[in-house]
Rosetta silent file (secondary structure, phi, psi, omega in degrees, C-alpha in Angstrom):
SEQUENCE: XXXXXXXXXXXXXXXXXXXXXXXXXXXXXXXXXXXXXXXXXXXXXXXXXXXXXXXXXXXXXXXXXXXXXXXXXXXXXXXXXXXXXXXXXXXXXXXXXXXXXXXXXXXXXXXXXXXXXXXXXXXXXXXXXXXXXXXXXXXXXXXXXXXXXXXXXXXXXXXXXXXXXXXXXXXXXXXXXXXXXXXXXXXXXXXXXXXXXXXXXXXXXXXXXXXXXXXXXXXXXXXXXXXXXXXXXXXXXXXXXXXXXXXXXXXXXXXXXXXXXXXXXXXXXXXXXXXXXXXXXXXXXXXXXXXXXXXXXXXXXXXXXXXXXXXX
SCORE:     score description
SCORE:     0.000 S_00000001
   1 L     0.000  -51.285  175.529  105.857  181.230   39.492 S_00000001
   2 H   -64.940  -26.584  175.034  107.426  180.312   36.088 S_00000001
   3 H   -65.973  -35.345 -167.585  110.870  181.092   37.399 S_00000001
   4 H   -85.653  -23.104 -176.184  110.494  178.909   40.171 S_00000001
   5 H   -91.837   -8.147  139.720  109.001  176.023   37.664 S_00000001
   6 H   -56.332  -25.734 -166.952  112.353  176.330   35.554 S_00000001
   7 H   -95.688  -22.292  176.561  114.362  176.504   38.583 S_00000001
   8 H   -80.242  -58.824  176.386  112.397  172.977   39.603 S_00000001
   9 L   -65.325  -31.152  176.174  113.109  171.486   36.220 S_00000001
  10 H   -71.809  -19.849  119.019  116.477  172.726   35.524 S_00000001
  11 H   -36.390 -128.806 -161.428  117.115  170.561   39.415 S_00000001
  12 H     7.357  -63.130  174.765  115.557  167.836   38.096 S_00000001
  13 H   -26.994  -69.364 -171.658  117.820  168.050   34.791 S_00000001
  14 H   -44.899  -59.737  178.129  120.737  168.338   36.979 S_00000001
  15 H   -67.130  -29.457  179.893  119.767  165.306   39.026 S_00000001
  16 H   -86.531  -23.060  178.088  119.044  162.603   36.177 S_00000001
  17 H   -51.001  -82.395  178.726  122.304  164.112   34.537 S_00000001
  18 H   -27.704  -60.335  175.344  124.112  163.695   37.604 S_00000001
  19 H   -55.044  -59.317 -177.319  122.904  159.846   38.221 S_00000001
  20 H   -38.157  -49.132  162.985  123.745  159.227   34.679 S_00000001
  21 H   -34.703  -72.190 -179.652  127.231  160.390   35.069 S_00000001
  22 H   -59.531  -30.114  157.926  127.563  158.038   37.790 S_00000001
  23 H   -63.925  -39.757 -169.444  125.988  154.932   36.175 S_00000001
  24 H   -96.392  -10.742  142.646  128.242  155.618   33.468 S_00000001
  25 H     4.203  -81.725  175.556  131.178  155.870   35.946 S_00000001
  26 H   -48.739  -59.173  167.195  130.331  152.764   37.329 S_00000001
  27 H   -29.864  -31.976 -150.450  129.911  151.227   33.986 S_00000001
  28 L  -100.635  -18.735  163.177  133.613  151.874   33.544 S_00000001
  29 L    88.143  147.718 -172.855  134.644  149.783   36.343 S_00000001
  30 L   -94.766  171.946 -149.130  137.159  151.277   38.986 S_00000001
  31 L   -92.545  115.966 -156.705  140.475  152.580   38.335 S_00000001
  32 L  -125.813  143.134 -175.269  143.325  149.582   38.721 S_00000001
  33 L   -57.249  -75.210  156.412  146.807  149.290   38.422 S_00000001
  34 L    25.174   61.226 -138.742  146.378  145.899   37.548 S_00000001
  35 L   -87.625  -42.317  156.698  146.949  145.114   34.135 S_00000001
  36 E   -96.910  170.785  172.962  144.683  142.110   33.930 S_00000001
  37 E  -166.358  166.696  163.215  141.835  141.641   36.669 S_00000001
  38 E  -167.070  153.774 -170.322  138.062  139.795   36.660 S_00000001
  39 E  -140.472  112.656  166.825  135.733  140.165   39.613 S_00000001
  40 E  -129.575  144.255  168.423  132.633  137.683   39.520 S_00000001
  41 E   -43.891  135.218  155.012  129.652  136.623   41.728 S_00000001
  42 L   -73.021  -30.144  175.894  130.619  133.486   43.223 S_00000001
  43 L   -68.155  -23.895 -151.994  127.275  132.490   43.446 S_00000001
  44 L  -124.638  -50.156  166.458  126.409  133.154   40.133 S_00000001
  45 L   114.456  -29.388 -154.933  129.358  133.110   37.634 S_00000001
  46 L   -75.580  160.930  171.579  128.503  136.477   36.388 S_00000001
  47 E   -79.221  133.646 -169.800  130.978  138.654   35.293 S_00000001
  48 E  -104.530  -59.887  163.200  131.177  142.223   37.286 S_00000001
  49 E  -145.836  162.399 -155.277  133.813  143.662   35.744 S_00000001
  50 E  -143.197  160.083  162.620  136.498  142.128   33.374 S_00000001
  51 E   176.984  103.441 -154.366  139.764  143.677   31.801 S_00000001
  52 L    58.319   51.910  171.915  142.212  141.325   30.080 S_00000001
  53 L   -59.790  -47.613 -173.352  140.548  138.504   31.257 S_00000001
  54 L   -88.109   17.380 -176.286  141.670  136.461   28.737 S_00000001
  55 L   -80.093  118.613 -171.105  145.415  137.545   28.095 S_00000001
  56 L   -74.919  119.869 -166.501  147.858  134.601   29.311 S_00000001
  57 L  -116.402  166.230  128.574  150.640  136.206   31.885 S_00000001
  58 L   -24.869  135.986 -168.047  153.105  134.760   34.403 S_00000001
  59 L  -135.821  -11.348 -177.140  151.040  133.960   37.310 S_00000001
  60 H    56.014 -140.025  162.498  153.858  133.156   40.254 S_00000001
  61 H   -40.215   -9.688  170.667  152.704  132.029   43.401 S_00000001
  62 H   -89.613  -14.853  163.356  148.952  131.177   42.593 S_00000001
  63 H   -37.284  -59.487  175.339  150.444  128.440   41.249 S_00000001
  64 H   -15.306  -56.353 -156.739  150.671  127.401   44.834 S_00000001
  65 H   -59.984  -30.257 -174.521  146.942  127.295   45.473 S_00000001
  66 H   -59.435  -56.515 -175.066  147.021  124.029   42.339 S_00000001
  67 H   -49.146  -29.493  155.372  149.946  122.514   44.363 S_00000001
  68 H   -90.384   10.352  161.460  147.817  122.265   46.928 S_00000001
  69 H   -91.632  -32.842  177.917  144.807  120.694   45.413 S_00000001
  70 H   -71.696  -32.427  178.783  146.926  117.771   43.935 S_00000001
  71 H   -67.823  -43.039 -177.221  148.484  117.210   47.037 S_00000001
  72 H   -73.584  -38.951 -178.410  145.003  116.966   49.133 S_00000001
  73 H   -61.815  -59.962  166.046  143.961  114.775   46.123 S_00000001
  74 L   -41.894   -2.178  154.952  146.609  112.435   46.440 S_00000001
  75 L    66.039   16.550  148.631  145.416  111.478   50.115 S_00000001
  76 L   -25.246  148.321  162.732  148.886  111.700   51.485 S_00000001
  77 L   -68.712   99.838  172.512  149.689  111.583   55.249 S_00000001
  78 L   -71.531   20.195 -177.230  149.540  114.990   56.433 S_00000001
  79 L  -144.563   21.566  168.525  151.381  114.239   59.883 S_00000001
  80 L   -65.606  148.265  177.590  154.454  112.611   57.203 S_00000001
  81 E   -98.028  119.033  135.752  157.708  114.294   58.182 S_00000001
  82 E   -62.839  138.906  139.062  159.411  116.422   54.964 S_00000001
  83 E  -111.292  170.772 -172.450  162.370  117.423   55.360 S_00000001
  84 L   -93.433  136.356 -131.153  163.794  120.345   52.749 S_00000001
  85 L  -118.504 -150.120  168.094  166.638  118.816   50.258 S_00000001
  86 L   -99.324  -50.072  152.435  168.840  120.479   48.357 S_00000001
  87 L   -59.654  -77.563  143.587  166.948  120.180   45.572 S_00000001
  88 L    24.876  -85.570 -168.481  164.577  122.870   47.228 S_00000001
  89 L   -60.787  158.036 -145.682  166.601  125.908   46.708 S_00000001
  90 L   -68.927   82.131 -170.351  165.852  128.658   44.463 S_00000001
  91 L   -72.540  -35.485 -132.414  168.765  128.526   41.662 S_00000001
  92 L   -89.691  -33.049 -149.176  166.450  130.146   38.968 S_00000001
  93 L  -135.345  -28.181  152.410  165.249  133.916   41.156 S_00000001
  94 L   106.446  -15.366 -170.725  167.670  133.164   44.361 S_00000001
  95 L   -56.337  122.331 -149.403  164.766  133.773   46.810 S_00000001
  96 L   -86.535  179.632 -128.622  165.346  133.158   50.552 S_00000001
  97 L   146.858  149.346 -166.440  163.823  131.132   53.218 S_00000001
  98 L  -115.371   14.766 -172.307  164.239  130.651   56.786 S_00000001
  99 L  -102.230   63.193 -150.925  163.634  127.014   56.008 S_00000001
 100 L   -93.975  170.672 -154.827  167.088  125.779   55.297 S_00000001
 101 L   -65.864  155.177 -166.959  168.267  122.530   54.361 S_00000001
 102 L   105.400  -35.198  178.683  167.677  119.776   56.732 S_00000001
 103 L   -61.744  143.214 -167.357  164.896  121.154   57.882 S_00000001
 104 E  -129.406  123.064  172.811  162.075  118.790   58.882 S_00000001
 105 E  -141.667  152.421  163.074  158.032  119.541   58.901 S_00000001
 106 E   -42.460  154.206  174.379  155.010  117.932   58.403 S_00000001
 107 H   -47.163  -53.048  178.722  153.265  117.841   54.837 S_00000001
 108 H   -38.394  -50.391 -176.045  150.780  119.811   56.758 S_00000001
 109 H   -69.983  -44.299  157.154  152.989  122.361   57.924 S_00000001
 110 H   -55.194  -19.575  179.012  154.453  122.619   54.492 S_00000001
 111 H   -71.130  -54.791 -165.184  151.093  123.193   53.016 S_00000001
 112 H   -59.893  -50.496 -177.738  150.243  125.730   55.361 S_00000001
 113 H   -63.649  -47.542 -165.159  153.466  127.867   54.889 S_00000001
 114 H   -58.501  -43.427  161.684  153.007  127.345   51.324 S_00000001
 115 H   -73.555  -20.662  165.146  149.686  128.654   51.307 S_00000001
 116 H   -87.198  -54.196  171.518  150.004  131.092   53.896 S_00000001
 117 L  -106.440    9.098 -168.211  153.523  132.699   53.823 S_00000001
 118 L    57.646   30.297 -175.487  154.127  131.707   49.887 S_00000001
 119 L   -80.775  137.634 -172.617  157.148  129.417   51.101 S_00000001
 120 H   -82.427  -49.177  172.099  158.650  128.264   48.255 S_00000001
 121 H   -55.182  -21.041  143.890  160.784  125.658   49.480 S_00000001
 122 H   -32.170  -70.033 -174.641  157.840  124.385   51.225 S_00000001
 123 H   -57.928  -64.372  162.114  155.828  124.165   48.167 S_00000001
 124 H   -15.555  -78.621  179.052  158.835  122.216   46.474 S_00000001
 125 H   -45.171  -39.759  149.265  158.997  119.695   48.854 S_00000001
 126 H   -28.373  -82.377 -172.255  155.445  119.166   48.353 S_00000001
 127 H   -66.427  -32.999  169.226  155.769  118.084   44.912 S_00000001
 128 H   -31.031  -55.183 -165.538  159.218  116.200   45.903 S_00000001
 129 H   -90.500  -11.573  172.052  157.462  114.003   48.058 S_00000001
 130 L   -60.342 -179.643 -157.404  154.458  113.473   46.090 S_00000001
 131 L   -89.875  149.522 -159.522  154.108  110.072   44.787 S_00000001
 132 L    78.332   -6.214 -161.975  156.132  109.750   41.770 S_00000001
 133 L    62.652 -153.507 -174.622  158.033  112.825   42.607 S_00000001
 134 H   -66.648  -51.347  157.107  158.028  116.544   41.308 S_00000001
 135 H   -14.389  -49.869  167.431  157.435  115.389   37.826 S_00000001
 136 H   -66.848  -41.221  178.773  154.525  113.476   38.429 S_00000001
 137 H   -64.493  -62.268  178.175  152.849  116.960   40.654 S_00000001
 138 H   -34.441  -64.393 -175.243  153.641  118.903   37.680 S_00000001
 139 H   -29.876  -61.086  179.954  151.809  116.148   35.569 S_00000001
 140 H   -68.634  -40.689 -159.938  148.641  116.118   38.230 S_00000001
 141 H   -88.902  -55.089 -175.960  148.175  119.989   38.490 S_00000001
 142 H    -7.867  -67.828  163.523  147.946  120.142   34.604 S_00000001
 143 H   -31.474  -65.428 -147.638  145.606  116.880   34.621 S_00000001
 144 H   -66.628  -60.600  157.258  143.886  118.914   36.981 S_00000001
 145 H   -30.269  -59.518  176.191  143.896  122.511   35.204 S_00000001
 146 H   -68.990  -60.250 -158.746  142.353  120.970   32.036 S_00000001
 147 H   -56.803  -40.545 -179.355  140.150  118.753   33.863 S_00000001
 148 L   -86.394   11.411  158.407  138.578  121.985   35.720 S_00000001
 149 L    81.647   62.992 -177.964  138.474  123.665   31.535 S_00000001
 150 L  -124.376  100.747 -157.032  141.283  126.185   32.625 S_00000001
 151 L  -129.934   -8.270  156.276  142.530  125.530   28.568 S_00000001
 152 L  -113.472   33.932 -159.175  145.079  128.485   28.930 S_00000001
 153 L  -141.084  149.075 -131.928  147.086  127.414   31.566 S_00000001
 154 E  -164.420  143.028 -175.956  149.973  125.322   31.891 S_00000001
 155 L  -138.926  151.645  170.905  152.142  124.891   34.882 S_00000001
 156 L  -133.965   12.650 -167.548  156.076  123.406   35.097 S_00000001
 157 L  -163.696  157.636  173.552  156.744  123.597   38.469 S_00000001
 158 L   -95.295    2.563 -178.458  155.087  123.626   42.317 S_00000001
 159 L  -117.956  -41.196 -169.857  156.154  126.994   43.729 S_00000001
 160 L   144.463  -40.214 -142.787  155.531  129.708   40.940 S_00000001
 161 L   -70.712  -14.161  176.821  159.130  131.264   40.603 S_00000001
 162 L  -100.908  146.893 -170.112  159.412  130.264   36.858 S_00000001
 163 L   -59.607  -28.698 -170.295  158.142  132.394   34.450 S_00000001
 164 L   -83.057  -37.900 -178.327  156.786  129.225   32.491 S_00000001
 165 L   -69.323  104.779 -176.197  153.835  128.861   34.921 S_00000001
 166 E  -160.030  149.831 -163.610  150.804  131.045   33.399 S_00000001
 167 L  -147.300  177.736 -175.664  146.757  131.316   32.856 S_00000001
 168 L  -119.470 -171.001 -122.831  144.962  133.949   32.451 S_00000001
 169 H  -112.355  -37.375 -174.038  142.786  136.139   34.625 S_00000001
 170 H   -98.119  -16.393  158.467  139.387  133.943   33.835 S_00000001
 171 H   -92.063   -9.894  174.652  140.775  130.718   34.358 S_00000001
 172 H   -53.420  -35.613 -179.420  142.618  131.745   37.662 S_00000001
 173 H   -58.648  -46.737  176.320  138.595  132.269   38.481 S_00000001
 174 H   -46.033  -74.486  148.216  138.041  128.846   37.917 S_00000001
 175 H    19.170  -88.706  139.346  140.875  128.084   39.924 S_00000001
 176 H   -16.224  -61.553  170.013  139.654  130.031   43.026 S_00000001
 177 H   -67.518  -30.746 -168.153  136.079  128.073   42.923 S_00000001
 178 L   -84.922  -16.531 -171.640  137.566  125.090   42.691 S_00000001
 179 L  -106.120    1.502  176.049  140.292  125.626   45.461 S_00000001
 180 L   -96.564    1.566  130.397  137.432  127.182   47.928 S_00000001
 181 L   -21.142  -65.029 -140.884  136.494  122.953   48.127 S_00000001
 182 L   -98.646   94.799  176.270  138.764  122.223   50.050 S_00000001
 183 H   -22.944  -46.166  170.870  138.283  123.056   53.660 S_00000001
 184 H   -70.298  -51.573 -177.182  142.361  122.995   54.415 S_00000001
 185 H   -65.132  -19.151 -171.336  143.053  125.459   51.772 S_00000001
 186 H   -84.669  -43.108 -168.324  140.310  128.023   52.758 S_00000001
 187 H   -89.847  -26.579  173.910  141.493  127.549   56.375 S_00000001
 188 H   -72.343  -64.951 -161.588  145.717  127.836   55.650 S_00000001
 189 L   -57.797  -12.247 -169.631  145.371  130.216   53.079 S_00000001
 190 L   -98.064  -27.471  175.966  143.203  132.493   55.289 S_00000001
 191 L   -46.650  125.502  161.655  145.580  131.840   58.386 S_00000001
 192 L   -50.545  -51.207 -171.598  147.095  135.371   59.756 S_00000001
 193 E  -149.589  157.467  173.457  150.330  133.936   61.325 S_00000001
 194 E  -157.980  139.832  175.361  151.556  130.729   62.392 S_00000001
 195 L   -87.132 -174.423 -170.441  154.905  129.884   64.554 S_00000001
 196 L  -172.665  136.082 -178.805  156.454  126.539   63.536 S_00000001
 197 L  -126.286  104.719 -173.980  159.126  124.753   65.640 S_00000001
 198 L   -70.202   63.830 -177.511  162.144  122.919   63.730 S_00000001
 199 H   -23.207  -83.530 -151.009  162.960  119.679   65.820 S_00000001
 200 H   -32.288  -62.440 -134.419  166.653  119.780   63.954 S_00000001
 201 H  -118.053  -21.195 -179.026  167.606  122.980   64.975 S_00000001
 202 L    84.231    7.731 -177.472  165.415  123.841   68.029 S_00000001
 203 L   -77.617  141.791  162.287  164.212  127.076   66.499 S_00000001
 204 L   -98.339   83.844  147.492  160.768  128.520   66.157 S_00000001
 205 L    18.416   93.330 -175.674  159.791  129.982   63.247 S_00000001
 206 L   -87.165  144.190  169.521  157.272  133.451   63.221 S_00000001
 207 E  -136.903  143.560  175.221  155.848  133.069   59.572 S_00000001
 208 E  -119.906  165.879 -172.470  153.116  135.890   58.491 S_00000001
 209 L   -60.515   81.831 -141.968  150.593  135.811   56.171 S_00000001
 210 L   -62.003  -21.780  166.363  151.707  137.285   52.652 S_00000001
 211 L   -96.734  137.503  165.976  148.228  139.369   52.200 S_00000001
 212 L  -100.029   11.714  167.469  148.033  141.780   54.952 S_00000001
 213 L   -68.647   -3.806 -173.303  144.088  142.107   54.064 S_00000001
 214 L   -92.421   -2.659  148.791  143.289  139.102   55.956 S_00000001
 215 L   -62.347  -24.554  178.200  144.375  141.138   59.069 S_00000001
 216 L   -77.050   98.953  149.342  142.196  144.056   58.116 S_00000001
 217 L   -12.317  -52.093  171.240  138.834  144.530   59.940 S_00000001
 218 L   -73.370    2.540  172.845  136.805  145.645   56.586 S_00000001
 219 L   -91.076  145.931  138.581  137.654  142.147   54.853 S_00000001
 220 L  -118.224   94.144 -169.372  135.717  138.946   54.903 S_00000001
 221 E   -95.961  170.360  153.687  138.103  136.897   52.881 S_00000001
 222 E  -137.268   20.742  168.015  137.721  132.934   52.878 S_00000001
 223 E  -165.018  134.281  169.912  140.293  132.011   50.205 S_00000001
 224 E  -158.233  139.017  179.415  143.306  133.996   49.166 S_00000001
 225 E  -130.591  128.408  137.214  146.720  133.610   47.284 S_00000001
 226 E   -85.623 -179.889  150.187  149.689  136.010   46.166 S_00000001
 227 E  -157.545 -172.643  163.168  152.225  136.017   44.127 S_00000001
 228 E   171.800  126.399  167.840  155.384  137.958   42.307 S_00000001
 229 E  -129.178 -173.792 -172.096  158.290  137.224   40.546 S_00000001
 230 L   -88.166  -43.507  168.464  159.466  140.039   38.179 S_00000001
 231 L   -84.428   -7.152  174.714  157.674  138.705   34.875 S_00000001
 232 L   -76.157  -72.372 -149.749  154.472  138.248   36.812 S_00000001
 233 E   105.623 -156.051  147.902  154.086  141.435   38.548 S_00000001
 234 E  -116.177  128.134 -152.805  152.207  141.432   41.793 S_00000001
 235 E  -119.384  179.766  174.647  149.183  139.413   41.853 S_00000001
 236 E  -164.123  116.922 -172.721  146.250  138.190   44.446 S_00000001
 237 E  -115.611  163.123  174.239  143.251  136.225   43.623 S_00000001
 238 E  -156.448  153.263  151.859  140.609  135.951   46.883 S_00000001
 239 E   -99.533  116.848 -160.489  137.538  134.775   47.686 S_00000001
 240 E  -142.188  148.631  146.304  135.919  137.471   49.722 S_00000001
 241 E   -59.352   92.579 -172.513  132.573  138.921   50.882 S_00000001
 242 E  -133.225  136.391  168.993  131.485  142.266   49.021 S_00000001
 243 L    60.964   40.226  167.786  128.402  144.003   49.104 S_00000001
 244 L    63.554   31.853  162.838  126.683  141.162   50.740 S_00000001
 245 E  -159.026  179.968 -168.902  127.825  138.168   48.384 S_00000001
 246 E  -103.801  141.133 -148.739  130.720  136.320   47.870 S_00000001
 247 E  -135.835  138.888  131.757  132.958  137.805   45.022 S_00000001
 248 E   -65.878  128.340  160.060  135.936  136.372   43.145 S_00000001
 249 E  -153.017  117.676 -161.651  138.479  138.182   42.519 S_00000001
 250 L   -93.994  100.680 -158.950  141.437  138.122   40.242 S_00000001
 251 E   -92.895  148.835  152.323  144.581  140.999   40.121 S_00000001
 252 E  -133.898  129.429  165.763  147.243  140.323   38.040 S_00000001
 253 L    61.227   82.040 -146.046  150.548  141.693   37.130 S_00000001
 254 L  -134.162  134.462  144.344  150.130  145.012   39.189 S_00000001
 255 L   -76.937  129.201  148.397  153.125  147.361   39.845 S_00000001
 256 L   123.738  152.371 -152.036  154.432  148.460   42.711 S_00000001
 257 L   -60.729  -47.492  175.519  154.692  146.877   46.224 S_00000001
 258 L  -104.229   20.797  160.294  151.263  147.712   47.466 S_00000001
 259 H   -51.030  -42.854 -140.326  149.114  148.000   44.326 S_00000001
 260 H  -103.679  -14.005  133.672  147.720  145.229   44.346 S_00000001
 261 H   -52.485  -76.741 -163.659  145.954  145.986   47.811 S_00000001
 262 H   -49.129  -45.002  161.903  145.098  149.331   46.988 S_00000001
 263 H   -45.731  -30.029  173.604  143.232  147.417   43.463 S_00000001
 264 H   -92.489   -4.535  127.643  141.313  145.475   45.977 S_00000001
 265 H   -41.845  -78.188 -164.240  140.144  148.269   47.725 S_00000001
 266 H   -50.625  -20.633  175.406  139.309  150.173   45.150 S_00000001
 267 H   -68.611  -69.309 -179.496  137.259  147.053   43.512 S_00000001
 268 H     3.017  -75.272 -159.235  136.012  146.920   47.567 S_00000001
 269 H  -101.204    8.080  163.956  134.831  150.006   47.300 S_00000001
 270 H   -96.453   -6.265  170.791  133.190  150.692   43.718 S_00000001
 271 H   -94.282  -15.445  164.454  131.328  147.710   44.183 S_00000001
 272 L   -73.613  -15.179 -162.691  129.869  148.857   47.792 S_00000001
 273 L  -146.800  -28.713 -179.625  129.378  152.024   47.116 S_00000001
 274 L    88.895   20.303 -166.521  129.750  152.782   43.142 S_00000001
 275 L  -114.337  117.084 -177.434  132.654  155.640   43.790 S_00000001
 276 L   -85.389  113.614  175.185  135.832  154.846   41.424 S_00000001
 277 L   -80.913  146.387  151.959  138.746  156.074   43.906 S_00000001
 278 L   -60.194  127.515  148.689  141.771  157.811   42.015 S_00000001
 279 L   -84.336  131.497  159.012  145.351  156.258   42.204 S_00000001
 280 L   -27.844  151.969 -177.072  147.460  158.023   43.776 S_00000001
 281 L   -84.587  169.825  172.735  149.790  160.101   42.446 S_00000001
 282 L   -92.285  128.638  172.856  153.476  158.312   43.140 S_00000001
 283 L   -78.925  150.684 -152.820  155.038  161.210   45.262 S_00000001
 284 L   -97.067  140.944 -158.022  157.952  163.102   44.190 S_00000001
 285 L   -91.627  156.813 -150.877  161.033  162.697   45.560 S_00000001
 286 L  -108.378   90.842 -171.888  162.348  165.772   47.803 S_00000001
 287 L   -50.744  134.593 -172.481  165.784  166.439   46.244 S_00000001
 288 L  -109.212  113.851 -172.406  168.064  167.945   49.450 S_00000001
 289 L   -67.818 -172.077 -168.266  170.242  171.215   48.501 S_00000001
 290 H   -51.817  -49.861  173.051  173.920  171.345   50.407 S_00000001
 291 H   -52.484   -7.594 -175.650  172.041  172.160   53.841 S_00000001
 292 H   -87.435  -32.895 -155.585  170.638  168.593   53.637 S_00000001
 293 L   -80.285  141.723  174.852  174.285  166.869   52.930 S_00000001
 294 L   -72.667  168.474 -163.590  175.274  164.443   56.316 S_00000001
 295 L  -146.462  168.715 -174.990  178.420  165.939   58.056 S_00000001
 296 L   -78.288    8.515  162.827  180.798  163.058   59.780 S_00000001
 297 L  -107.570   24.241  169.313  178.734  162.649   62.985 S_00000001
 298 L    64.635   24.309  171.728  175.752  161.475   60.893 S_00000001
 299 E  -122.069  141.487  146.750  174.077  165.100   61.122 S_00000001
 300 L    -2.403  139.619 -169.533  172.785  167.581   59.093 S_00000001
 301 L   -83.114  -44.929  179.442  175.100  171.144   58.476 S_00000001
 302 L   -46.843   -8.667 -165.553  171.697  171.958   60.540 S_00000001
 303 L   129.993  -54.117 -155.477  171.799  170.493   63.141 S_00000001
 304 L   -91.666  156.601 -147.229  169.539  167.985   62.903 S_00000001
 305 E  -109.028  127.005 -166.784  169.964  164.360   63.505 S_00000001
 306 L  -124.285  136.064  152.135  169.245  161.924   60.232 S_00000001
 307 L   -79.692  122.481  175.199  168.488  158.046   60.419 S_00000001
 308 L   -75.538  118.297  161.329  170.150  156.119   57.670 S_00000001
 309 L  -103.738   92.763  169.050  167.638  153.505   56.338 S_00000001
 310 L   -10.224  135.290  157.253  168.470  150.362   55.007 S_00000001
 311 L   -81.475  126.400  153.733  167.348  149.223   51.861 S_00000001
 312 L  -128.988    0.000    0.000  165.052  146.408   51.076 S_00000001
């Protein structure tokens, strides 16, 4: 009888031990590439988990998400014809587009690839054509930055690609509430895919969405942006449904192509469930002895038949 009422409390032990472990687990927030990130109730404000919220980074392409609140503010003609200038192309990072010069689209159409596919020369033309030109857009998302108390963040441009555009992790949140207003940004930025057809040239255009989570069955996003340049990292802020509420959340400056997905699982799924997944190990590259070496018909000494992969 006493053995069995030791063997019930030493279970018991085991079990409040055990929870504790995991509350303090939890506590610790799951494990992210991510060098800054904040995740808050949308409803609420509060903070879920934090980690260099405030440290001011590069921010890229969420710039975008500003350019397109100054743009909606200014009450422009969305069914206005752009076309993309010269001025448009990327001297500073070189980055390509299938939008080459000459090309002619609606504002609309530029918002949406700009908000959808990241196009930069979209987003350029945007501020080109705003009134006063890019100078003035610059001016307005600033106005606009302070005016929403986002006090570390400073923009010099409409697409992202300079290194000079950058906030920090807790005013991007602001950001993010403020850019889930606007019915067109919630609805572009959320867009999977979209063709586009260039009256110059007669071509159509496939453009895809730069997050592939809004393709993904376990998301409910309604607002989302990337970005990356090389001083940035790779970032994502979204508005999404977790755990049954609507959650901001802001990655920043994340290595590696798909980190910054796998950090938004892994928030995904310590706030659903409370279990902090592991990162992956990076796998180890399989060094090939002499039997491995291609022969001049593009085979193996083995035999075997090798595909040559392109880099990108």
């Amino acid at each position: 009888m006493k053995f069995r009422s030791r063997l019930l409390v030493f279970v018991q032990l085991f079990a409040v031990g055990a929870a504790l472990l995991a509350a303090a687990v939890r506590a610790q927030g799951p494990n992210l590439l991510s060098q800054a990130a904040l995740i808050l109730d949308a409803r609420s404000g509060e903070s879920i988990y934090a980690k260099n919220a405030n440290t001011i980074t590069p921010i890229a392409s969420i710039t975008k998400l500003m350019t397109a609140m100054v743009v909606l503010d200014a009450q422009q003609n969305l069914d206005q014809t752009l076309a993309v200038d010269v001025d448009d192309l990327d001297f500073l990072k070189a980055s390509r587009s299938r939008l080459s010069i000459g090309s002619e689209l609606t504002r609309r159409e530029m918002l949406r690839l700009a908000l959808m596919s990241s196009e930069n020369r979209a987003a350029s033309a945007l501020g080109r054509f705003y009134p006063g030109g890019l100078k003035e857009a610059v001016a307005a998302m600033n106005a606009k930055a302070h005016a929403l108390g986002m006090n570390n963040t400073r923009y010099v441009d409409t697409t992202g690609l300079s290194p000079e555009n950058v906030s920090t992790a807790r005013d991007l949140a602001l950001l993010v509430q403020a850019a889930q207003r606007y019915p067109l940004i919630r609805d572009y930025s959320t867009q999977p895919e979209e063709y586009v057809q260039i009256p110059t040239t007669g071509q159509t255009l496939h453009f895809n969405n730069s997050n592939a989570l809004v393709k993904s069955d376990g998301w409910q996003i309604m607002l989302q942006k990337t970005g990356f340049i090389r001083e940035a990292g790779r970032c994502v802020v979204m508005l999404a449904q977790i755990a049954q509420r609507p959650v901001v959340m802001v990655l920043l400056d994340s290595v590696g192509k798909f980190s910054r997905l796998g950090d938004a699982h892994r928030v995904k799924t310590w706030m659903e469930t409370g279990e902090v997944l592991a990162i992956p190990k990076p796998k180890a590259t399989v060094r090939k002895g002499k039997a491995g070496k291609l022969g001049k018909a593009g085979k193996t000494r083995a035999g075997k038949a090798v595909v040559k992969k392109r880099r990108r």
